[in-house]
N, C-alpha and C positions, 0 to 999 in steps of 0.2 A: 527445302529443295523441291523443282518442280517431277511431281509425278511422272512416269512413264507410263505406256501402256506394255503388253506381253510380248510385244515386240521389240522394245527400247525403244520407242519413238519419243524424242523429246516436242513440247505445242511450240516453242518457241522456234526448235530447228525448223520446222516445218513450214511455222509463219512467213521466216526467214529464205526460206527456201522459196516459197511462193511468193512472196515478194518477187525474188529473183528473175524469178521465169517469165514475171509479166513483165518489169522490166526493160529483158531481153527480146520480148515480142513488139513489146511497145515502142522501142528501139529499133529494133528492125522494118516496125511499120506502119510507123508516126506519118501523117498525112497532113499535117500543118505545116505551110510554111515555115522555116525559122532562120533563112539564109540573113544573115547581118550584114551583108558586103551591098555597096549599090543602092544609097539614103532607104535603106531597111526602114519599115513602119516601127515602132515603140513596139507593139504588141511580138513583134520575128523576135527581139530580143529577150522577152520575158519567155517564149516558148526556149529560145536558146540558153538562156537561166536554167530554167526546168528540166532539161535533158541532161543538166549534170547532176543531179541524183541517182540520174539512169546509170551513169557510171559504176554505182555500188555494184550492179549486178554479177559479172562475174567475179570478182573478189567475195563477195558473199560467197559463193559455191567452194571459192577455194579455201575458208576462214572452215563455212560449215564440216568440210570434208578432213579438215585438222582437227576440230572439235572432236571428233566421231573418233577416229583412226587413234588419236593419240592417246586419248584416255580410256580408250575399251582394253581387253586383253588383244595378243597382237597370234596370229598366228603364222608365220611366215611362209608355207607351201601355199596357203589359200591367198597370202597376199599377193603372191607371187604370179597363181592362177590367175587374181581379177586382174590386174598389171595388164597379164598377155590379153586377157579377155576385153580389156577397154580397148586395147590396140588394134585390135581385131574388127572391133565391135565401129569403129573410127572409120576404119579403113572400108569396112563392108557397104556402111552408111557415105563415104564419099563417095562409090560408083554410085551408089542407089540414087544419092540426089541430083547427081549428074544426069542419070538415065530415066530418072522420075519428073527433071526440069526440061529436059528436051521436051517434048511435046506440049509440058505446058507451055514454052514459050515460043512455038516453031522452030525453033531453033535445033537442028540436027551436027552433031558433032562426029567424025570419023571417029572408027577405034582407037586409033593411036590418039586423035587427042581428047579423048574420053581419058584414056589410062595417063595421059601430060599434065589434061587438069584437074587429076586425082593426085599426083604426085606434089603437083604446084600448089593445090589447096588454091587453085585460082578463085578468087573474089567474082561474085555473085552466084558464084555453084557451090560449092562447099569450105568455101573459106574459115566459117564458123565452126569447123570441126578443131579446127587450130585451140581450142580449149582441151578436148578429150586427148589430142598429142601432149600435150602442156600438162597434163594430168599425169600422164605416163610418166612423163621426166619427173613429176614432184612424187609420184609415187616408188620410184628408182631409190630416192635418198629416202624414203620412211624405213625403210631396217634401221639405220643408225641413228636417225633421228629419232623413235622410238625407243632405242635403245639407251639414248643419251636421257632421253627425257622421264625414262622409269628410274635408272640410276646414277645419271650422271645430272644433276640439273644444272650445276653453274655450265659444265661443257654446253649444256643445249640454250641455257641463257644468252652464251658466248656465241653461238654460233650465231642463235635469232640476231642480238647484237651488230652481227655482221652483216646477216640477210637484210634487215633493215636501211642499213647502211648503203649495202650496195646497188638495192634497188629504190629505196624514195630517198635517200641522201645524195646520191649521184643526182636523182632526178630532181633533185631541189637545187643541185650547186647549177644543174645544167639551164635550170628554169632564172638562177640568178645570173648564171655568163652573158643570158639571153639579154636580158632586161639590162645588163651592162652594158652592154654593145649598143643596144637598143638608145642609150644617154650617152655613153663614154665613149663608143666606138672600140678597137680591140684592146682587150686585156687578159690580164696573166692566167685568170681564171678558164680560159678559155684551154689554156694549156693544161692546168691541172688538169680539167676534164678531160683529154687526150690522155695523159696519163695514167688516171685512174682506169678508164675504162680498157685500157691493158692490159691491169692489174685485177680487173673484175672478174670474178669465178662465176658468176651469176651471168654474165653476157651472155645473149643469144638463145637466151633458153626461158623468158619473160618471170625472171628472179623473182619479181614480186608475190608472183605464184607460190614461191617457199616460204617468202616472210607471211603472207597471211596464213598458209597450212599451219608453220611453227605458230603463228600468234594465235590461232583458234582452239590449239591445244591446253597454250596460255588461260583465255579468255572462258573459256568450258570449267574448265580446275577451279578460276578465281569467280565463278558466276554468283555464287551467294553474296560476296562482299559487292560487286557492281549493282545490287538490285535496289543498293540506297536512295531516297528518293532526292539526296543532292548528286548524287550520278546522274540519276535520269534524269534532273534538271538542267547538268552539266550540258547531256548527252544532246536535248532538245537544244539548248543553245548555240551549239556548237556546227550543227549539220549546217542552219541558213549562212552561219555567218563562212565557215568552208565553200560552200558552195557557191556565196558571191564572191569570195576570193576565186576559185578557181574560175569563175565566170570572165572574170575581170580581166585575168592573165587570158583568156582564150578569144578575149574577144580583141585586146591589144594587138594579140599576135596574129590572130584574122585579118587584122586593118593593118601591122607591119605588113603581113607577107600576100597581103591580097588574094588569099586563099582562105576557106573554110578551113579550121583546125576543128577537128572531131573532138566534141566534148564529153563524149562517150568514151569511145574506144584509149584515143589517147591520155584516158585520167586514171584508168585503174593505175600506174605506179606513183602515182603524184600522192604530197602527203595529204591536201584537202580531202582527197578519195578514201585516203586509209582513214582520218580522222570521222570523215563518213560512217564508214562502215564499222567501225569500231564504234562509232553510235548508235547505229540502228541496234549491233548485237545487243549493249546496253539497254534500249530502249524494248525490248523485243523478251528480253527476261520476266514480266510479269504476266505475259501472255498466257493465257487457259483457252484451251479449247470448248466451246459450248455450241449447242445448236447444229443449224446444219452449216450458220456459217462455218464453224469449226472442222463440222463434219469435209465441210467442201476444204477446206486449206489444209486437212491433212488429204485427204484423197491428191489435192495437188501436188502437196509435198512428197508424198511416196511416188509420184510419176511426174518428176522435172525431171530425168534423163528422157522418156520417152517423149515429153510435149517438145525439149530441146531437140530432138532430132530429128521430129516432123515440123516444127514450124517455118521452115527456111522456103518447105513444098506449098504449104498452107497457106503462108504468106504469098509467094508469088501468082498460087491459083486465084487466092479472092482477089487479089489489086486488083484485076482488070473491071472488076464489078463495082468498085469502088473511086476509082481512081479522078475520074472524071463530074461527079460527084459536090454540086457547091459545099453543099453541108463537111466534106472530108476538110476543106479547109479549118475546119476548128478544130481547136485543140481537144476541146471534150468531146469530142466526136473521134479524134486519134485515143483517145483513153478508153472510151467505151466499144471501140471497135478492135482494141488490143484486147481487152477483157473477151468479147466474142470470139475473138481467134482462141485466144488461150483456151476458151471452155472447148471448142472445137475440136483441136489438139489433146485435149483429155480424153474427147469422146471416142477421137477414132486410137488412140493410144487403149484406152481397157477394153473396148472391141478386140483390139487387134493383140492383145496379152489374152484374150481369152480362146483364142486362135492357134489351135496346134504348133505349125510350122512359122508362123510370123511372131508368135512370143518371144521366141530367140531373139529378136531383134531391138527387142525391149528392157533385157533385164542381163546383169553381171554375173 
């Protein structure tokens, strides 16, 4: 079993975490063309390949944060505490980036719709906070989920069972009406799917967020048996050939519907994504921290909420230094300039934790 340090810090969460965050940066400020629509070059394609890995990123956070919670001891007045305190902490951080993005972008907003697109979670100002809400709702259901899963396990077997179901089986039957229609034109399936999603408990509240909590809790408990090295053989296999499936369906449906389909955002419930990320955890189990590499990937790992909730400002202040840029058209140019953001965002995050009044803004 891998070592902790005095804190509980597992190397692999952390790896895992860091992973993440870059990511989410790298995602958010990918400077390579990769549009496919309009005799795209070969090369848009293979960048539009590659962004579906990006996909792992918030399902990661939400697998890591079931690992953690479900297997520690649980306390419920302090759980109940961080709950109000992410809420808060969400909510704080939507004005701020609202009110931190006006000037960097000229752009001046009245009050009332300052406070419209804090409420709206309107997209390019604080839309990304729509994870830390999401948190909220999956942390609402850890009392019983917790509870199920210290003493009841088939109940919480049963429930995961469900969670799974309702969010990547739905999303699978919906990805196959698609692809029906797509050959067949209409059928029955298409109806089930009305159906179902009636009958879904998980609607509207991005369910897949519970199945990975519940599966992390899973995947943590059974970690010594995944370290086999036909797991991690499994694991490496498995990521490219998911990811050109899910590639394949996104770029189909880009070309049905004549629109960019987000191969990011719209793949955390799809099963390619789970089968992802449920490999990288695998793969990510032998991990040791050494050096400063190490040193650097836990210092990260203990501060992805603080780089997540400055990167959105960070990002939009460098683009404009960047943007225009020949060099930005490469891809490794978008990877190493996500890497620079990210260390950036660390830097002014333990500044700004070491800060009286601005640490509050940092920590749960």
């Amino acid at each position: 079993m891998q070592k902790t340090d005095s804190g509980g810090r597992y190397d692999f969460l952390d790896l895992l975490k860091a992973s993440a965050i870059f990511s989410v940066i790298l995602y958010h400020s990918f400077t390579a063309p990769y549009h496919i629509l309009e005799n795209a070059p070969p090369i848009a394609y293979f960048r539009y390949f590659f962004r579906s890995i990006l996909s792992t990123c918030v399902p990661i956070f939400f697998l890591v944060n079931g690992a953690l919670l479900l297997t520690k001891p649980f306390d419920l007045k302090k759980h109940l505490r961080r709950t109000g305190i992410i809420f808060l902490l969400a909510t704080v951080w939507a004005f701020l980036d609202v009110l931190l993005l006006m000037p960097v972008r000229g752009e001046f907003l009245p009050p009332q719709e300052v406070v419209r697109t804090v409420f709206l979670l309107k997209g390019g100002w604080c839309n990304h906070l729509w994870y830390l809400y999401t948190l909220v709702v999956v942390y609402l259901f850890v009392p019983l989920l917790k509870m199920a899963f210290d003493t009841n396990r088939p109940l919480f077997n049963l429930c995961l069972g469900f969670a799974l179901f309702f969010s990547f089986g739905t999303n699978a039957l919906a990805l196959g009406e698609y692809t029906l229609r797509y050959f067949v034109g209409p059928n029955l399936l298409r109806d089930l799917m009305t159906f179902l999603h009636r009958v879904n408990p998980l609607a509207g509240i991005n369910g897949y967020a519970v199945a990975y909590f519940m599966l992390g809790g899973v995947l943590m408990e059974q970690r010594d048996r995944l370290r086999s090295r036909k797991v991690r053989i499994s694991a490496a296999l498995l990521i490219p050939v998911m990811m050109f499936l899910w590639f394949f369906y996104a770029t189909a449906n880009s070309r049905r519907e004549g629109r960019m389909l987000d191969i990011v955002f719209d793949g955390y419930s799809t099963v390619f994504i789970l089968v992802c990320t449920v490999s990288l955890f695998a793969l990510s189990l032998t991990y040791q921290s050494r050096g400063k590499f190490g040193a650097l990937i836990r210092v990260i790992g203990a501060n992805t909420l603080g780089i997540y909730l400055l990167q959105t400002t960070v990002i939009a202040a460098c683009g404009p230094l960047v943007r225009n840029l020949t060099v930005s058209r490469s891809m490794l140019f978008s990877i190493g300039y996500a890497a620079a953001l990210l260390l950036l965002c660390l830097g002014i995050c333990l500044v700004c934790k070491k800060t009286p009044v601005l640490r509050r803004l940092f920590r749960l």
